[in-house]
C-alpha positions in Angstrom: 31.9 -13.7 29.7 29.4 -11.4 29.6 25.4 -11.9 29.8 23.5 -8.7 28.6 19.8 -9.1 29.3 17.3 -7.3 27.1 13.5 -6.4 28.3 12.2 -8.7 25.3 12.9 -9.8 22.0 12.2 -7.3 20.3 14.1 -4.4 22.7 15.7 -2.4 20.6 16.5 0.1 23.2 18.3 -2.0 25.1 20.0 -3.1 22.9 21.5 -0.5 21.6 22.2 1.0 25.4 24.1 -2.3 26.1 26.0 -2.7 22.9 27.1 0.7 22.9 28.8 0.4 26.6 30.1 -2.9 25.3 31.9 -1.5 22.3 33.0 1.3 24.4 34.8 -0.6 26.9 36.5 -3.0 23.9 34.1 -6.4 24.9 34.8 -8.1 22.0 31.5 -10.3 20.7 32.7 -13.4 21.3 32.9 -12.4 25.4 29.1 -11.8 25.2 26.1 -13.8 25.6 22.5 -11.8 24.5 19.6 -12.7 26.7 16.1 -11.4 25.5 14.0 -12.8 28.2 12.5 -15.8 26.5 15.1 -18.1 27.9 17.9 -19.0 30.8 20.3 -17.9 28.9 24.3 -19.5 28.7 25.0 -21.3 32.0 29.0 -20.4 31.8 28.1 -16.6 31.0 28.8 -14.5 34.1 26.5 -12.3 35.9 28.6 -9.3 36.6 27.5 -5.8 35.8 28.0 -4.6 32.4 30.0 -2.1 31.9 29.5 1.3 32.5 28.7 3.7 29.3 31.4 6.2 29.4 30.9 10.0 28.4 33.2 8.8 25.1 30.8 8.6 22.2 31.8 7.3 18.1 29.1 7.4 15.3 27.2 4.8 12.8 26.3 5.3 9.5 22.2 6.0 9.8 21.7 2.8 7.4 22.8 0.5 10.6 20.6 2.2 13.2 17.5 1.7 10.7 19.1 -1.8 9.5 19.4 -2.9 13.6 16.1 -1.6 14.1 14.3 -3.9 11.5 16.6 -7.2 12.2 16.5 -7.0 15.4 12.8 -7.9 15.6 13.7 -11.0 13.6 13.7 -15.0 15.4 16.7 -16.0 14.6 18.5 -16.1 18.4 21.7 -14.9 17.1 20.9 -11.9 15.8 22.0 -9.5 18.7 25.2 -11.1 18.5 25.2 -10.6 14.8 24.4 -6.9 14.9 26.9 -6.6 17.7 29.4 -8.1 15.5 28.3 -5.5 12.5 28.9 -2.7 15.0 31.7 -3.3 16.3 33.5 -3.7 12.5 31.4 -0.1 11.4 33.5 1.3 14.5 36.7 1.1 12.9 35.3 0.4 9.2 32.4 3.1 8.7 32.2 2.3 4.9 32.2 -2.0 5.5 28.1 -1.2 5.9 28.5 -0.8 1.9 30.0 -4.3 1.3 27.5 -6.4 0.0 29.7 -8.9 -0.3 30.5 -9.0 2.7 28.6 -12.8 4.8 27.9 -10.7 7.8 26.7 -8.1 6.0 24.5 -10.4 3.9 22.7 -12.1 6.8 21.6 -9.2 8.4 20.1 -8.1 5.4 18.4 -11.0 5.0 17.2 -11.2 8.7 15.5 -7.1 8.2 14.2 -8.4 4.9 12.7 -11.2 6.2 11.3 -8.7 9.3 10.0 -6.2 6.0 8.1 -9.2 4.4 6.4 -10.2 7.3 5.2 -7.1 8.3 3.7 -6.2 5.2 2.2 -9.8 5.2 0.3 -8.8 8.2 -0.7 -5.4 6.9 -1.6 -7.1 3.8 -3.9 -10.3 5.6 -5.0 -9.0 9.2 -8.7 -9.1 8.6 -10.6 -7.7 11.4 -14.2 -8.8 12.1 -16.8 -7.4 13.9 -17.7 -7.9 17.9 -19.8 -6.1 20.6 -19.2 -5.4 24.0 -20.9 -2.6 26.2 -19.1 0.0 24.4 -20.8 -1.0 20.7 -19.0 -2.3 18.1 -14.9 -3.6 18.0 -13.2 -5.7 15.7 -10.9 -8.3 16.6 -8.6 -10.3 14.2 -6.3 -13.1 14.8 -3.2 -13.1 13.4 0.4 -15.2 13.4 3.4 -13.6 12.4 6.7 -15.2 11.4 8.9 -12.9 14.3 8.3 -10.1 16.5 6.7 -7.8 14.4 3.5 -6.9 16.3 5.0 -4.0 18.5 6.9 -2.3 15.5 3.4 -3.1 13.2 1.4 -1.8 15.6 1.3 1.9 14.8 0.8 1.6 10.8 -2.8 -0.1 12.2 -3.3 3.2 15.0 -2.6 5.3 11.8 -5.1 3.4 9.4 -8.0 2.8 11.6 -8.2 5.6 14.0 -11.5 5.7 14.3 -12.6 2.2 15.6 -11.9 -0.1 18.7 -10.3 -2.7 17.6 -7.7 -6.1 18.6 -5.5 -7.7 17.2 -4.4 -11.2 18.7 -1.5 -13.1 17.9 0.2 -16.1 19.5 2.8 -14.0 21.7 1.1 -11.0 22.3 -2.1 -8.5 21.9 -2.7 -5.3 21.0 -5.8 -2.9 21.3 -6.9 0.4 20.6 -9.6 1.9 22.0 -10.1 5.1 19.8 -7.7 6.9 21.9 -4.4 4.6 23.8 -2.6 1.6 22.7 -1.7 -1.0 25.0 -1.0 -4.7 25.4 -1.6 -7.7 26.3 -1.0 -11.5 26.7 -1.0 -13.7 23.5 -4.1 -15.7 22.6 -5.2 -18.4 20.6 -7.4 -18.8 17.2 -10.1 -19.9 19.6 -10.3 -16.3 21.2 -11.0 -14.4 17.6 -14.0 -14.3 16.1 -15.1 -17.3 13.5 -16.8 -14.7 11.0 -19.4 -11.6 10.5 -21.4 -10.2 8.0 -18.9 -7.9 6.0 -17.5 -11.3 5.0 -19.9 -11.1 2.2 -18.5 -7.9 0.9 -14.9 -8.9 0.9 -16.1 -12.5 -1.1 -18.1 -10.6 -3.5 -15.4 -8.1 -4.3 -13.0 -10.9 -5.2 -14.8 -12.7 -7.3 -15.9 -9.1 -9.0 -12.0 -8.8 -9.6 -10.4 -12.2 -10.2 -9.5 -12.4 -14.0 -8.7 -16.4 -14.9 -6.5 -14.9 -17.8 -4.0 -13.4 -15.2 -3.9 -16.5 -13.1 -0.5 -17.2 -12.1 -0.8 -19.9 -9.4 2.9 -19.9 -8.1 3.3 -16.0 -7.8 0.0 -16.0 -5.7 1.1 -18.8 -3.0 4.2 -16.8 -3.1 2.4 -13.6 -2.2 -0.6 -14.9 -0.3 0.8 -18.5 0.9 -1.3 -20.6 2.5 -0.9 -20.2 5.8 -2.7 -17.2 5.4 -5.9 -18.3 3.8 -7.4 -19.1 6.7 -7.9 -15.3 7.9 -8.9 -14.0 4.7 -12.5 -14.3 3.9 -12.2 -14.2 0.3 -9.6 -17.3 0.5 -12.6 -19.5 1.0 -13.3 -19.1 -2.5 -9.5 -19.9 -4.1 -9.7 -23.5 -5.2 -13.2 -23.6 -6.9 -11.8 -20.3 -8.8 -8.4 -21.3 -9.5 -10.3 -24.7 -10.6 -12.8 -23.2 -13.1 -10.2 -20.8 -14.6 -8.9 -22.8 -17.7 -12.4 -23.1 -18.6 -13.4 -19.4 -17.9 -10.1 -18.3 -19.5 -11.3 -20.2 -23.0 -14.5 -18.9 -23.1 -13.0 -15.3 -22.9 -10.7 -15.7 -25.7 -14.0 -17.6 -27.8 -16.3 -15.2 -27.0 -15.5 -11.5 -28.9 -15.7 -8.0 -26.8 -18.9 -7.0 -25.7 -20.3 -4.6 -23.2 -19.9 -7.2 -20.1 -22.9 -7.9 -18.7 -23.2 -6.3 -14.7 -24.1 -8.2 -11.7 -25.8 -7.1 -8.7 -22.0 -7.3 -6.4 -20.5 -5.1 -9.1 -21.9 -1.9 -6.8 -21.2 -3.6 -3.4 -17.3 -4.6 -4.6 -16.6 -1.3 -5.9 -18.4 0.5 -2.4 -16.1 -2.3 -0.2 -12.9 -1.2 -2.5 -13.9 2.9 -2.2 -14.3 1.8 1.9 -10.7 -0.1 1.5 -9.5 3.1 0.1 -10.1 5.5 2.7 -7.7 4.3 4.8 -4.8 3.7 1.9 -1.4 4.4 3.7 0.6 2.7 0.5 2.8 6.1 -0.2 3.5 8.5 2.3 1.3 11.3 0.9 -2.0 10.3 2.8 -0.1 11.9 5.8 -0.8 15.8 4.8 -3.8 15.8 2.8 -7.7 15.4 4.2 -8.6 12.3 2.6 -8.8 10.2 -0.2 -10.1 11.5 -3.0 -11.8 7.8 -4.7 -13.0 8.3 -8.6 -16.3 8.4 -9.3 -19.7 7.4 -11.7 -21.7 4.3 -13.0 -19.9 1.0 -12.4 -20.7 0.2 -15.6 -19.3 3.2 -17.7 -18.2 2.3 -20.7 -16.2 5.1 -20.6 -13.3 6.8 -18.1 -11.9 9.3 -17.8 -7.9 9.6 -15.6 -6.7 12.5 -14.1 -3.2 13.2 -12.2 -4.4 13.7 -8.5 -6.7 15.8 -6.8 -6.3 19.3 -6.2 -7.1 21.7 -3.3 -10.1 21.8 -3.5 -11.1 18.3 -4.6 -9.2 17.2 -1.1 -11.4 19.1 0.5 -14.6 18.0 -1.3 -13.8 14.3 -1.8 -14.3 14.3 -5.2 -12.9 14.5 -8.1 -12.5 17.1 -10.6 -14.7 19.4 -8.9 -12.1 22.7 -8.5 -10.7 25.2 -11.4 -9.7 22.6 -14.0 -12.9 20.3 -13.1 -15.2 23.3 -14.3 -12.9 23.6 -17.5 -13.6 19.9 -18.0 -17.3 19.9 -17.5 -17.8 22.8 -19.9 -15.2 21.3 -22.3 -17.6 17.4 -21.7 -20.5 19.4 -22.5 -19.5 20.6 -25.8 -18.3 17.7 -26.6 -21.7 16.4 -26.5 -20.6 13.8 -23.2 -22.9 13.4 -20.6 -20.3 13.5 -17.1 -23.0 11.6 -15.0 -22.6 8.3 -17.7 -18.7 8.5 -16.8 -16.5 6.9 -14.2 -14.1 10.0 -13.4 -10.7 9.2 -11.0 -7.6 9.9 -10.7 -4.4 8.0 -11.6 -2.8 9.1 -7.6 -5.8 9.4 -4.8 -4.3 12.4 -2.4 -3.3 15.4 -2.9 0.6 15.9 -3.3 1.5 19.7 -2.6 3.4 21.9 -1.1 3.0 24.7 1.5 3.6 28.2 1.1 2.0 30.2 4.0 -1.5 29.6 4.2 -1.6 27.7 0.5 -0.9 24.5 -0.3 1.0 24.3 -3.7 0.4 21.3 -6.4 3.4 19.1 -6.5 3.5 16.7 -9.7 3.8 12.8 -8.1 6.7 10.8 -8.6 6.9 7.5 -10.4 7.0 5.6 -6.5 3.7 7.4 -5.7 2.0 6.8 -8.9 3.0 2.9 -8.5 1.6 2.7 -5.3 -1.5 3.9 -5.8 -1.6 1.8 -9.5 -3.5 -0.9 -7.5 -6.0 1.2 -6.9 -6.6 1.4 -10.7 -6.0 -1.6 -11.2 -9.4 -2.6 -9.6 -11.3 0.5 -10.1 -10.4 -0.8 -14.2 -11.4 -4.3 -13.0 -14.8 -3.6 -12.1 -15.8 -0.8 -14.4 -14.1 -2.7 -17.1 -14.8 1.0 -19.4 -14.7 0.4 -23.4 -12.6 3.2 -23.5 -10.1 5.1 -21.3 -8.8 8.6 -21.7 -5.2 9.5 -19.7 -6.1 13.0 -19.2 -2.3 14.2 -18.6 1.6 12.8 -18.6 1.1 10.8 -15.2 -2.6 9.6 -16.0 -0.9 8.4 -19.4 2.2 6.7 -17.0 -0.5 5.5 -14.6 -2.2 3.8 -17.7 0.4 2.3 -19.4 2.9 1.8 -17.1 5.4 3.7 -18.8 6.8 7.0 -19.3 4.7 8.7 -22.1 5.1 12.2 -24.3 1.9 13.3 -24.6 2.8 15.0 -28.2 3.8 11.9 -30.0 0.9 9.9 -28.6 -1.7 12.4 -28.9 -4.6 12.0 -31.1 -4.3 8.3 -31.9 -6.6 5.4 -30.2 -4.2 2.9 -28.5 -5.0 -0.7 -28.0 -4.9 -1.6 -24.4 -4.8 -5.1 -22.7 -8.2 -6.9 -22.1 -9.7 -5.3 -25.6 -10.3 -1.6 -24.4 -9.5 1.3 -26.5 -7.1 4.2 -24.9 -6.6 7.5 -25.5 -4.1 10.1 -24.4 -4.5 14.2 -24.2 -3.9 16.7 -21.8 -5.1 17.4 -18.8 -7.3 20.5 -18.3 -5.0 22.5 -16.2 -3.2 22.4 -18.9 -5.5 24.8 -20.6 -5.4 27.0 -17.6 -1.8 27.8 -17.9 -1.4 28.5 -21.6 -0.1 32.2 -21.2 -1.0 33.4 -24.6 -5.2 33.9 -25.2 -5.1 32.9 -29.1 -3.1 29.7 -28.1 -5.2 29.0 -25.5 -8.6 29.5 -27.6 -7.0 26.8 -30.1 -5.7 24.1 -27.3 -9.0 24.2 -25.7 -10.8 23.9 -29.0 -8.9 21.1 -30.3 -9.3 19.3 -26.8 -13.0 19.9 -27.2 -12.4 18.1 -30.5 -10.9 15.0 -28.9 -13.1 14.3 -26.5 -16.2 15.0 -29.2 -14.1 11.7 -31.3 -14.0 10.0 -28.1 -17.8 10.7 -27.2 -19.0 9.8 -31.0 -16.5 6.2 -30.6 -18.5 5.5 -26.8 -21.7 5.6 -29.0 -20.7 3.5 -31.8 -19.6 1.2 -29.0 -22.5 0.9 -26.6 
């Protein structure tokens, strides 16, 4: 027997280092007790040296390194032997990776799932909350993860909040960043995190701006947000009187008919905590190349908004929307129209800018149907709070963005569309459009009969209001 000892439980590098010599010198799994430092270890497992890596090398598929690298984080004790297990079969059977059949294949998927849930669980409900020290502010938040996720989690929270000091404690370990390092330290307790802090307010106001009774679906929430969870989540504290008092607010939706809600004072202070949320989104992987998030834009109450595709060059830059070649095509085009731009809420339907570069340029690239879902729930609540009377798709991925589904802009053109929650939709193009019609006569009549749209839209906002 064979005892290979591992820096931690979540040592992927020595792992690998050890199974690797291991397979190499034809240790079969079974000879092999995994030791990650946590524990003594199997009394009968010998404490010779391991082998030796030889200069003899053989090759994975890629899918197992990234597979070993997520499962490996997992509790279960068994699962070096299990990944040892895996690679010595891919050894001689590359293609038995592909097997999903296959009950050693199976539970280490379900071990790096597991790992994959949990970690976004922690992206999803780390809430930090604010400290001083002799420095100025930090933020500290407690949190307790299922497995050994904190090390691997860590840089996704480097990436997203750069620019402040900030802890997060968990039961096993700690990790801080002070603006510039990263390092560690021993595990806490709840005790050692802050109780609360004024943002609190914000984050409570925001969700009880956004929760709709009609959409209440009590078992998918504790699936997503179980309880365990609740309490480090500010806004948690307000569940069971809201999830009480739905039926009742749910029946007095359907009884009452659609009316120009009514705005309350936490409207403004949801929507500036949701733009704040924003500025750090890292849900696709677009945020990585662009200057920042380009958030929409205009009255909280609009009855009516406008959604574009994405931001362009020079909207990245600015941090606005529409404000570049096809922004000043718009505002002319709202101003014929007889639409006032300051009584609209303008945004996008995907917040950074996708492009390409060529030289010095950076090139518009259209956003797939991954990016566009990921930055739906950003929509999602920028709909919930401005709750418009009408809303124009202003292009093919606005018009995807909207419905949720592929649209031609040609058959659904022209028409008012009945969207969920009583609000009227329309779909046209978007105003780059008009920029690259090659042909001047063509263009003159596709601008003019986009003028025309929006003057139908602008007359239905004022029969509305």
């Amino acid at each position: 027997m064979y005892r290979a000892r591992l820096n931690g439980p979540d040592d992927f590098d020595g792992w690998r280092d050890a199974a690797r010599a291991l397979t190499l010198a034809g240790i079969a799994p079974a000879d092999i007790v995994w030791q990650d430092g946590e524990g003594a270890g199997d009394l009968f497992a010998a404490d010779e040296p391991l082998p030796v890596a030889s200069e003899a090398a053989f090759s994975v598929p890629r899918a197992f390194v990234e597979l070993a690298e997520t499962a490996i984080l997992h509790r279960d004790p068994e699962r070096f032997a299990l990944l040892y297990a895996l690679l010595a079969r891919l050894r001689d059977r590359p293609a038995s990776l592909e097997d999903r059949a296959d009950p050693l294949v199976r539970r280490v998927e379900s071990l790096a799932k597991a790992v994959r849930r949990d970690m976004h669980k922690m992206r999803a409900f780390v809430r930090f909350r604010e400290l001083a020290d002799a420095q100025g502010p930090r933020f500290v938040a407690w949190f307790e993860p299922d497995h050994h996720i904190v090390r691997a989690n860590a840089g996704f929270f480097v990436r997203r909040f750069a620019s402040m000091r900030w802890s997060i404690l968990t039961p096993e370990l700690s990790i801080h960043w002070d603006g510039d390092a990263l390092t560690e330290g021993p595990g806490a307790t709840r005790r050692d995190a802050p109780a609360d802090d004024p943002v609190e307010d914000i984050w409570k106001g925001y969700y009880a701006a956004i929760f709709n009774p009609a959409r209440l679906k009590v078992g998918a929430m504790l699936s997503e947000m179980p309880r365990k969870y609740w309490r480090n989540l500010p806004e948690a504290a307000l569940i069971p009187e809201l999830v009480a008092g739905a039926q009742t607010r749910e029946a007095a939706m359907i009884a009452t008919p659609p009316k120009p809600a009514a705005r309350h004072g936490n409207a403004a202070t949801a929507w500036s905590a949701l733009r704040e949320e924003a500025m750090g989104c890292t849900r696709c992987p677009l945020y990585r190349d662009t200057t920042q998030t380009v958030f929409g834009e205009g009255p909280v109450d609009a009855p009516l908004m406008f959604i574009g595709e994405q931001p362009g060059d020079q909207e990245d830059l600015a941090g606005r929307p529409f404000v570049g070649p096809a922004g000043q095509l718009f505002d002319r085009a709202l101003e014929e129209a007889g639409i006032d731009r300051q009584r609209a809420y303008i945004t996008n339907a995907v917040k950074h800018f996708k492009h390409e570069r060529r030289g010095k340029r950076r090139i518009h690239q259209t956003p797939e149907t991954p990016e566009i879902q990921a930055c739906r729930w950003w929509l999602t609540q920028e709909l919930e709070l401005v709750r418009p009377r009408i809303i124009v798709a202003l292009g093919a991925t606005a018009g995807r963005a909207l419905l949720g589904k592929a649209v031609t802009i040609s058959r659904v053109r022209g028409a008012p569309l009945a969207l969920e929650g009583g609000a009227q939709g329309w779909i046209t193009v978007h105003p780059s459009y008009l920029l690259r019609v090659p042909e001047e006569t063509r263009k003159a009549e596709e601008r003019k009969r986009f003028v025309e749209e929006l003057r139908e839209i602008g007359e239905r906002v004022k029969a509305l209001v």
